[in-house]
C-alpha positions in Angstrom: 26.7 11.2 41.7 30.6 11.1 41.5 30.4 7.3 40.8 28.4 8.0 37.8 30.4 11.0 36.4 33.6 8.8 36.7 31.7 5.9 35.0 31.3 8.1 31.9 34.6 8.9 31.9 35.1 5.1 30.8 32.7 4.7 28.5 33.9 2.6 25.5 32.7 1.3 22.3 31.6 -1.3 23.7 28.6 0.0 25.2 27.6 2.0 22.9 27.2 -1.2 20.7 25.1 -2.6 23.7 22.9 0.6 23.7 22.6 -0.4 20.1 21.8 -3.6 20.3 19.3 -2.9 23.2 17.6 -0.9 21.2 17.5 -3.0 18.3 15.9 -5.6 20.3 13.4 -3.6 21.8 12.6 -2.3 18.5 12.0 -6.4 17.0 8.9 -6.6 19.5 8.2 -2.6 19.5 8.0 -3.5 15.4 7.7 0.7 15.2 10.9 1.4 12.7 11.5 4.3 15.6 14.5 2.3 17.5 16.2 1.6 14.4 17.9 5.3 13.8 19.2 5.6 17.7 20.4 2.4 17.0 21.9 3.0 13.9 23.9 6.2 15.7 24.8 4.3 18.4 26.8 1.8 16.0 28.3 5.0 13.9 29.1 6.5 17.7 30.5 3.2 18.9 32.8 3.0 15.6 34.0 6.8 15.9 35.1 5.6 20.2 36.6 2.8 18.7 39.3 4.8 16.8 39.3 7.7 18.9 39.6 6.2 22.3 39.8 9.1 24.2 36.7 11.1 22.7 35.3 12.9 25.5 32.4 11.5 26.7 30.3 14.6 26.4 31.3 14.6 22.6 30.2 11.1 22.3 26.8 12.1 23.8 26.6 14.9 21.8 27.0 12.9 19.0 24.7 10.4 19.4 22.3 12.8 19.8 22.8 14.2 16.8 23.3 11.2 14.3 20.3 9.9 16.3 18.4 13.0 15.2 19.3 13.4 11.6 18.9 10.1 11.3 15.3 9.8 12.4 14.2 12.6 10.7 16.1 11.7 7.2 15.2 7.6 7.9 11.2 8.8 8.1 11.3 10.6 5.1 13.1 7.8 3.1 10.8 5.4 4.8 7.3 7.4 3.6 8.5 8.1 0.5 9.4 4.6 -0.4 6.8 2.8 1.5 4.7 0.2 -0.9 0.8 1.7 -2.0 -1.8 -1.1 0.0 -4.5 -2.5 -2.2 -6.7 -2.0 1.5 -5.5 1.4 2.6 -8.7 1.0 4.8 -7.8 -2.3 6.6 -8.0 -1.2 9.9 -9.5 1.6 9.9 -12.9 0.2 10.2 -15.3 3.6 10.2 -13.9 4.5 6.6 -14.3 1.2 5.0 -18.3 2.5 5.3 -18.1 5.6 3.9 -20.1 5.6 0.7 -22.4 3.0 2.0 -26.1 3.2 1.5 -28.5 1.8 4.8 -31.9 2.1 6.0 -32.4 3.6 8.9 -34.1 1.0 11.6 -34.2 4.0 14.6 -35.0 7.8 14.1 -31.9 9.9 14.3 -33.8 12.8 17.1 -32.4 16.1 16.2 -29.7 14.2 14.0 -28.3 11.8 16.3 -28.7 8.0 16.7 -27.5 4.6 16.2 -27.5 2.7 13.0 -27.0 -1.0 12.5 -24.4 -2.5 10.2 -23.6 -5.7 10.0 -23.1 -7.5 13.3 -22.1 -3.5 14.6 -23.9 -0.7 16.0 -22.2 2.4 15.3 -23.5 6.3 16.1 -24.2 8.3 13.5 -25.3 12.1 13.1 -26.9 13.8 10.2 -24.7 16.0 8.2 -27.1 18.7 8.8 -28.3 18.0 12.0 -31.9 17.7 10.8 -33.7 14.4 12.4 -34.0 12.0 9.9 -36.8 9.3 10.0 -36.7 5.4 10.1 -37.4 3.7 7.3 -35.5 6.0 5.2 -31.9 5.4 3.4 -28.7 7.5 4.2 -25.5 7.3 2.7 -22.4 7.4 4.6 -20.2 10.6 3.8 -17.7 10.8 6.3 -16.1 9.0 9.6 -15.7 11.5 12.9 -13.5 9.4 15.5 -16.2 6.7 15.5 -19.2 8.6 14.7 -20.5 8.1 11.2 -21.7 10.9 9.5 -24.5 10.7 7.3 -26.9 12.2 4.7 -30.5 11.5 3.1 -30.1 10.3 0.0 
């Protein structure tokens, strides 16, 4: 334990600019934008240890972990607000790209539970009601439940 106190006694810029790039590169196949801001303090920490020398190391840790905080939480808000509207805000998530979708039942949803068929997919379904709803009829999708699909009698 000694050896590892003393280590961070020693701690210079220059690792802090490995931590950052570290985590930079972890982020490139992670692809999450959640790396970025601890790396982003570790450069800012990195340049502070590089003028100040003998910054304590506990200061240092403290304030990476704040930059890396504030940073996160100011870099996700930046990053939502400014994030680009998608002409498929559906694209993969699959359940809601049904919902409005008319089909005819093919089974008999017993006490408002069953399969239906769409496409090359069979997906469970339950009445919005609960009611058992005969084959043969048509049922609109009105809403998406994890992967249940929740339907209606039109």
């Amino acid at each position: 334990m000694d050896e590892f106190v003393a280590w961070l006694w020693d701690v210079s810029f220059w690792h802090w600019w490995a931590l950052a790039i570290i985590l930079i590169s972890i982020e490139v196949f992670a692809a999450s934008t959640f790396l970025l801001w601890p790396a982003f303090a570790a450069v800012i920490v990195g340049v502070v240890v590089a003028f100040v020398p003998d910054l304590d190391w506990r200061l240092q840790l403290f304030g990476f972990a704040l930059i890396a905080a504030v940073a996160t939480v100011a870099g996700r808000a930046i990053w939502q607000r400014y994030r680009g509207e998608t002409s498929e805000p559906n694209l993969n998530r699959r359940g809601a790209q049904f919902i409005g979708r008319r089909i005819t039942l093919t089974e008999t949803l017993l006490d408002g539970s069953g399969r239906i068929r769409i496409n090359d997919s069979s997906w469970p379904v339950r009445a919005e009601d609960g009611r058992s709803i005969e084959s043969g009829q048509t049922v609109e999708i009105v809403a998406v439940d994890g992967i249940e699909l929740r339907v209606k009698p039109t």
